[in-house]
C-alpha positions in Angstrom: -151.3 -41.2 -27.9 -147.6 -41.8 -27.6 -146.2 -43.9 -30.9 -142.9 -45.0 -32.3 -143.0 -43.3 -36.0 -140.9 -43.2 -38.5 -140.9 -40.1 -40.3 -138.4 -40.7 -43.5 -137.3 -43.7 -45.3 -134.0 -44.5 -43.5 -134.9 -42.9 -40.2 -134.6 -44.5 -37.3 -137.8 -44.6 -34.9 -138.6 -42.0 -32.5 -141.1 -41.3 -29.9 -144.0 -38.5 -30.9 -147.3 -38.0 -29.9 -150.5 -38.7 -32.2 -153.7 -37.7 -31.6 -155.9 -40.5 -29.7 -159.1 -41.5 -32.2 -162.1 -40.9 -31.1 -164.2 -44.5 -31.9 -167.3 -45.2 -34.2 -168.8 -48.1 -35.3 -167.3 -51.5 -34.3 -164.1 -49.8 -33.5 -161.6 -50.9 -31.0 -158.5 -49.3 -29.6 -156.1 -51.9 -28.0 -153.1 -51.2 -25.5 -150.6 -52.6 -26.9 -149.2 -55.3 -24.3 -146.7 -57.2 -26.6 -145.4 -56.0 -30.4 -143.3 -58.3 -32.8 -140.5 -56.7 -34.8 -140.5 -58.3 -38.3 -138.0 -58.8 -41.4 -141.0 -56.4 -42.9 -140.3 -53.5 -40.3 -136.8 -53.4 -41.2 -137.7 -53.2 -45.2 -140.5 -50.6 -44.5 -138.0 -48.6 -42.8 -136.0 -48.1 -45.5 -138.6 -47.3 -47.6 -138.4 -49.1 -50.4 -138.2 -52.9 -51.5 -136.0 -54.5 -54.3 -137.7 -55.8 -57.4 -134.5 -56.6 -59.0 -134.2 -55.6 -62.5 -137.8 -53.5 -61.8 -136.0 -51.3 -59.7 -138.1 -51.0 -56.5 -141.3 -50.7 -54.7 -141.6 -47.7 -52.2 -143.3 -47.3 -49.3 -145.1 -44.2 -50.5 -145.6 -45.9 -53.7 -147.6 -48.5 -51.6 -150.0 -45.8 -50.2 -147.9 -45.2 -47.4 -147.5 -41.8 -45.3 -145.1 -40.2 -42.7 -144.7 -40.5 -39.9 -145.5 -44.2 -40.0 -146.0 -46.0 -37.3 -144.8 -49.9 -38.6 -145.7 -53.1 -36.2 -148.2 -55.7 -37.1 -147.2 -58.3 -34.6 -149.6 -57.1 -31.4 -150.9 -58.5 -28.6 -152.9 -55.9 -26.2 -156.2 -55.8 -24.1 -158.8 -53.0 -24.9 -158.2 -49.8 -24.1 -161.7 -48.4 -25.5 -164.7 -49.4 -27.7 -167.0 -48.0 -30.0 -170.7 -47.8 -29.8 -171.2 -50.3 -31.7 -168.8 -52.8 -30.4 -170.2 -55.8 -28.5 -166.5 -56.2 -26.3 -165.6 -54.4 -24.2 -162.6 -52.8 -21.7 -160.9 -55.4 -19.4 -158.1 -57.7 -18.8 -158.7 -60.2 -21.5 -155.8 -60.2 -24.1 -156.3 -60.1 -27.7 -154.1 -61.0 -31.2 -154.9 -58.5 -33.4 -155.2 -59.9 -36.8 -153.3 -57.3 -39.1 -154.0 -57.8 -42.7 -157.2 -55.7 -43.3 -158.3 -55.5 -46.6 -161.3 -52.6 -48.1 -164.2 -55.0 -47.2 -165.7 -54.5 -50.6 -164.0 -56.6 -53.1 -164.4 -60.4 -53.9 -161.4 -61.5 -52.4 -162.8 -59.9 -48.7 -166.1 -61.3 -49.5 -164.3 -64.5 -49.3 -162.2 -63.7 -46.2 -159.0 -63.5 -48.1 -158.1 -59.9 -47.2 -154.9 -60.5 -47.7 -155.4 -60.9 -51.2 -157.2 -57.5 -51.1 -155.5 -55.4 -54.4 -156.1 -51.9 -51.8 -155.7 -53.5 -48.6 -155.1 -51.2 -45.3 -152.9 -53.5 -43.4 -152.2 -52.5 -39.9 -148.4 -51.4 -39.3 -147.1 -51.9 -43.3 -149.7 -48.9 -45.1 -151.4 -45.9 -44.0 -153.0 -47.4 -40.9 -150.5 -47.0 -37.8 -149.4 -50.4 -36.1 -148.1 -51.7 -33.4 -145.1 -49.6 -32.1 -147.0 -47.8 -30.2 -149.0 -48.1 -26.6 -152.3 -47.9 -28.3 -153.3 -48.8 -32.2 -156.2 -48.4 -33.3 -158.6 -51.7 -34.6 -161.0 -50.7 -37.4 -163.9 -54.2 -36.3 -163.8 -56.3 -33.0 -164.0 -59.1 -35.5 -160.0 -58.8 -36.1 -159.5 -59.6 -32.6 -158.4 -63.4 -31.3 -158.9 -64.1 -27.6 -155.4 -65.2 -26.2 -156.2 -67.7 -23.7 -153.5 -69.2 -22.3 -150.9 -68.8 -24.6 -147.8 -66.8 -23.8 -148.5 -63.6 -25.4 -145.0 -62.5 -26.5 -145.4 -65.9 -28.6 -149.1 -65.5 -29.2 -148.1 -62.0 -31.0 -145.6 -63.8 -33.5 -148.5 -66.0 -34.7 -150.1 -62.8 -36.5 -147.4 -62.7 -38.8 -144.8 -65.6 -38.7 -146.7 -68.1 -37.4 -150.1 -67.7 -40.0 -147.4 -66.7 -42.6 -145.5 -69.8 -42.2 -148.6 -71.7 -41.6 -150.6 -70.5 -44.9 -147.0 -71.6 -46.8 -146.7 -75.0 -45.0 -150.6 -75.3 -46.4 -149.5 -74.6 -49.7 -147.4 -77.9 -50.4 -148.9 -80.4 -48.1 -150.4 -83.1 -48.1 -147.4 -84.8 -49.4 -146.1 -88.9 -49.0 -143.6 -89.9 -46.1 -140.8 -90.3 -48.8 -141.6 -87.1 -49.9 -138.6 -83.9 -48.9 -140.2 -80.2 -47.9 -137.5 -77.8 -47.8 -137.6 -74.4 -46.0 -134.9 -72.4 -47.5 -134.5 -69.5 -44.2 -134.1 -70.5 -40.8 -134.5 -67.4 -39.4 -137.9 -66.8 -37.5 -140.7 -67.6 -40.3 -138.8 -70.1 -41.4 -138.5 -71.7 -38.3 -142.0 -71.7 -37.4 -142.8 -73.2 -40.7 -140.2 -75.9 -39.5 -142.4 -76.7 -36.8 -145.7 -76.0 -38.2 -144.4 -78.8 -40.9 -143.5 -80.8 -37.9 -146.9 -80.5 -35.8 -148.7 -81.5 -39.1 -147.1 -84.3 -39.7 -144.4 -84.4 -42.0 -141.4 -86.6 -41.7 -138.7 -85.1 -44.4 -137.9 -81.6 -43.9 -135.0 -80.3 -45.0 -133.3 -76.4 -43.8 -131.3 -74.2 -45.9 -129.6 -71.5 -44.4 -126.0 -69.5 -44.2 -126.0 -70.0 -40.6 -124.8 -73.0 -39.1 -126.6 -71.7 -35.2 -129.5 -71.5 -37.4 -129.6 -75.1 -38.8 -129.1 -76.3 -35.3 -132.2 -74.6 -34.0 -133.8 -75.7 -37.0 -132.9 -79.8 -35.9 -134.3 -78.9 -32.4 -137.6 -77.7 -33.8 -137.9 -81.0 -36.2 -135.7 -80.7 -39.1 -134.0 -84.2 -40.9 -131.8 -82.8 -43.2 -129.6 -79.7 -42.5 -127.3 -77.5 -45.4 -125.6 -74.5 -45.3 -125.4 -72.9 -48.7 -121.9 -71.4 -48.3 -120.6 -73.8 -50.4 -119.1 -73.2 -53.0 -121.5 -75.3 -55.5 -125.1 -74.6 -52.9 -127.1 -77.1 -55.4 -124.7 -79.3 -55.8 -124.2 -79.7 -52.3 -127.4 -79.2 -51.5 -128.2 -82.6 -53.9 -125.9 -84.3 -52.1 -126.9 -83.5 -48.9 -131.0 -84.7 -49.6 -130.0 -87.5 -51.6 -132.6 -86.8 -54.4 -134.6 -83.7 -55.6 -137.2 -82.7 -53.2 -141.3 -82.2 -53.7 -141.6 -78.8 -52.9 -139.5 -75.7 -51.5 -140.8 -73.3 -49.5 -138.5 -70.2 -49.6 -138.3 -67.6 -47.0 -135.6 -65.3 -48.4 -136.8 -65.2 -52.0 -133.7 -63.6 -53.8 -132.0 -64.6 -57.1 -129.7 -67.2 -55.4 -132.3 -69.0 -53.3 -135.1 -69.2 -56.0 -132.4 -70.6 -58.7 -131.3 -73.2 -56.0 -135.0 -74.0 -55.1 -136.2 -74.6 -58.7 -132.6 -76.1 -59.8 -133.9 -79.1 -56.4 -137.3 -79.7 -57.3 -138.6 -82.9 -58.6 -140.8 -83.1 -61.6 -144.1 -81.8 -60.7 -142.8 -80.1 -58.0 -143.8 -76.7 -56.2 -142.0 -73.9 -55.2 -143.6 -71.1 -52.5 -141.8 -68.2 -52.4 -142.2 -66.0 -49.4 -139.6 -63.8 -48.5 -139.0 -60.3 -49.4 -135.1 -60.0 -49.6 -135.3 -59.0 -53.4 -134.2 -59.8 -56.8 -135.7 -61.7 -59.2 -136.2 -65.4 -60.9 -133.7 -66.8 -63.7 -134.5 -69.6 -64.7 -135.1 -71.5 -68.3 -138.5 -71.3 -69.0 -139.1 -73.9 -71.2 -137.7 -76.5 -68.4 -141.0 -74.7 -66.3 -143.2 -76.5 -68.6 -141.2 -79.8 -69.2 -140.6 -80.0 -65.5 -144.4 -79.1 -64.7 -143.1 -76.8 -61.9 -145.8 -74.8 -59.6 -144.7 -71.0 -58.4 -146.8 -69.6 -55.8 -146.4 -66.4 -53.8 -147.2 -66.5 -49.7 -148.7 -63.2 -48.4 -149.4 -63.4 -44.8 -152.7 -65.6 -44.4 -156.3 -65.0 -44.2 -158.1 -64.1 -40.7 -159.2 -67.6 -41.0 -155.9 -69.1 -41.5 -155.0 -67.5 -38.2 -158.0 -68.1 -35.7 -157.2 -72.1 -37.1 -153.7 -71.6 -36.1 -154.2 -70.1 -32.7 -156.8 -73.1 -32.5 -153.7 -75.2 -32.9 -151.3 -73.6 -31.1 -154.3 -74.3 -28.1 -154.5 -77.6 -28.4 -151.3 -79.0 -30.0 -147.8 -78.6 -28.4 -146.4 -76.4 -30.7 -142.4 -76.1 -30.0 -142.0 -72.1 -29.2 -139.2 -70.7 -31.1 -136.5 -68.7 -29.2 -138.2 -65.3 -28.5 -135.5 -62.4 -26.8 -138.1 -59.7 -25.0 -137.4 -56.0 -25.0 -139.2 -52.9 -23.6 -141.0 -50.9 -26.1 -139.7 -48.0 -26.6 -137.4 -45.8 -29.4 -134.3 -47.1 -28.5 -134.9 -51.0 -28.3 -136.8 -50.9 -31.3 -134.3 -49.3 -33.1 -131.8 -51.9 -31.8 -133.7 -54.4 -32.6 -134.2 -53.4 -36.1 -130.4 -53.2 -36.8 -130.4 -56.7 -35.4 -132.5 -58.0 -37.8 -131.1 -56.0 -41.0 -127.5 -57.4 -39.8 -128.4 -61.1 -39.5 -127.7 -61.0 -36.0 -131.3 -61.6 -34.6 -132.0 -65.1 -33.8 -135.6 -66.2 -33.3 -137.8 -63.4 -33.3 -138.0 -59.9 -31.0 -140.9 -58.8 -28.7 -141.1 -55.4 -27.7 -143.5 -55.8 -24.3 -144.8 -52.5 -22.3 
């Protein structure tokens, strides 16, 4: 089957040919229709993430392999099924839910696979993703039914939008007084603008570098906008909400934004942190326990989380973020890639066949 691998850290994507699996078991292979490009992708193509003063997390040191196939945003209909499968070939388009844990431990007994400690997720380890026209679906029960949602959308939801959404779940309910910040207005962050939105919440503030960003983040529901270029970012920032906020959720996660999220909270306040830019927490640690702060990391969401969220997206008007389309292939991919690891994508990318 024709794929879009990486085949060293740093390379770009190019177009090889893979072996098409033959199916057992519950076993589904999808053709890929629609396949989100992610902040993740562009980490995973360089091989490694920063852990600061830890040095860094490889890919390989994940229990990933070359070529790798990356993608974990797909949308598709079913290619071919295995004998034990109860769906079937045919027009109906699926999400594919990516984060696929061993099946065996307590946390998947629980449906939190993505809390799974040797977790197989499709597109980030050793189980090829969604740059490709077909990827491979270990159970039919990973697959979502569309409907009538717009599928270069619908793809975003298996990442950004469940990511976003898990987050928002982590610090509401909160009162009408009460300020949320999302700290990234790029594409999880904006969907976790609107997801706070949709739910309900009233104060939402944005952070972000980009002042196109915060804009799109006003459309989408935001009522407090900063850009952290200043010179003093909490300072400002202070000045800009009026008082400390209840809880930050923070979709670039390095040393600068986690200082200025835990420098804003509120006693008793929470900070999610959610992005995978790199560096590292500095922050006094006795004012953690005088200032009863919460940290909580945001992996993805659970399989649950996301058939909730495409029930959502169904029946509540959810405000689309700005989506560009691309063909799938090498090139665009590539392209869109370098976008993202430039700053210049706004919104997310779907690669569509």
């Amino acid at each position: 089957m024709q794929v879009f691998a990486v085949c060293a850290p740093g390379a770009p994507a190019e177009e090889i040919e893979l072996p098409t699996p033959e199916l057992t078991g519950k076993q589904i292979l999808i053709q890929v229709t629609h396949s989100g490009v992610c902040h993740s992708d562009v980490h995973l193509q360089e091989g490694a993430f920063d852990l600061g003063s830890a040095g860094e997390l490889t890919f390989a040191a994940m229990g990933g392999k070359y070529p790798a196939v990356f993608g974990h945003e797909i949308v598709g209909t079913i290619a071919a099924a295995g004998p034990e499968a109860s769906l079937q070939p045919g027009d109906t388009q699926y999400i594919v839910f990516p984060w696929i844990g061993c099946g065996e431990c307590q946390a998947c007994q629980e449906d939190r696979e993505n809390y799974c400690p040797r977790g197989r997720n499709l597109g980030t380890m050793d189980i090829h993703g969604g740059f490709a026209r077909e990827v491979l679906v270990p159970d039919e029960k990973y697959l979502i039914e569309l409907g009538d949602l717009d599928p270069a959308w619908g793809a975003t939801l298996a990442c950004s939008g469940v990511t976003s959404y898990s987050a928002v779940n982590k610090v509401l309910p909160r009162g009408d007084d009460d300020i949320v910040a999302v700290i990234g207005a790029g594409g999880v962050g904006l969907m976790a603008v609107a997801m706070l939105k949709a739910l309900g919440h009233k104060q939402i503030a944005v952070v972000d570098v980009s002042d196109e960003n915060l804009e799109s983040a006003k459309g989408l529901g935001a009522t407090i906008t900063f850009n952290s270029k200043a010179s003093n970012p909490l300072e400002g920032f202070l000045a800009a909400t009026g008082k400390k906020v209840a809880a930050v959720i923070d979709f670039v996660n390095n040393g600068g934004t986690s200082s200025l999220a835990l420098g804003a909270l509120q006693k008793g306040g929470k900070l999610v942190s959610v992005g995978l830019f790199g560096g590292e927490h500095t922050y006094p640690t006795a004012m953690l326990a005088l200032q009863v702060f919460t940290i909580e990391g945001n992996f993805v969401g659970s399989l649950p989380e996301l058939k909730a969220l495409v029930e959502l997206a169904k029946t509540k008007d959810l405000p689309v973020l700005p989506i560009a389309e691309r063909p799938l292939d090498a090139d665009n991919l590539n392209a869109a890639l370098q976008d993202l690891a430039a700053g210049k994508s706004r919104g997310r990318t779907v690669l569509t066949a």
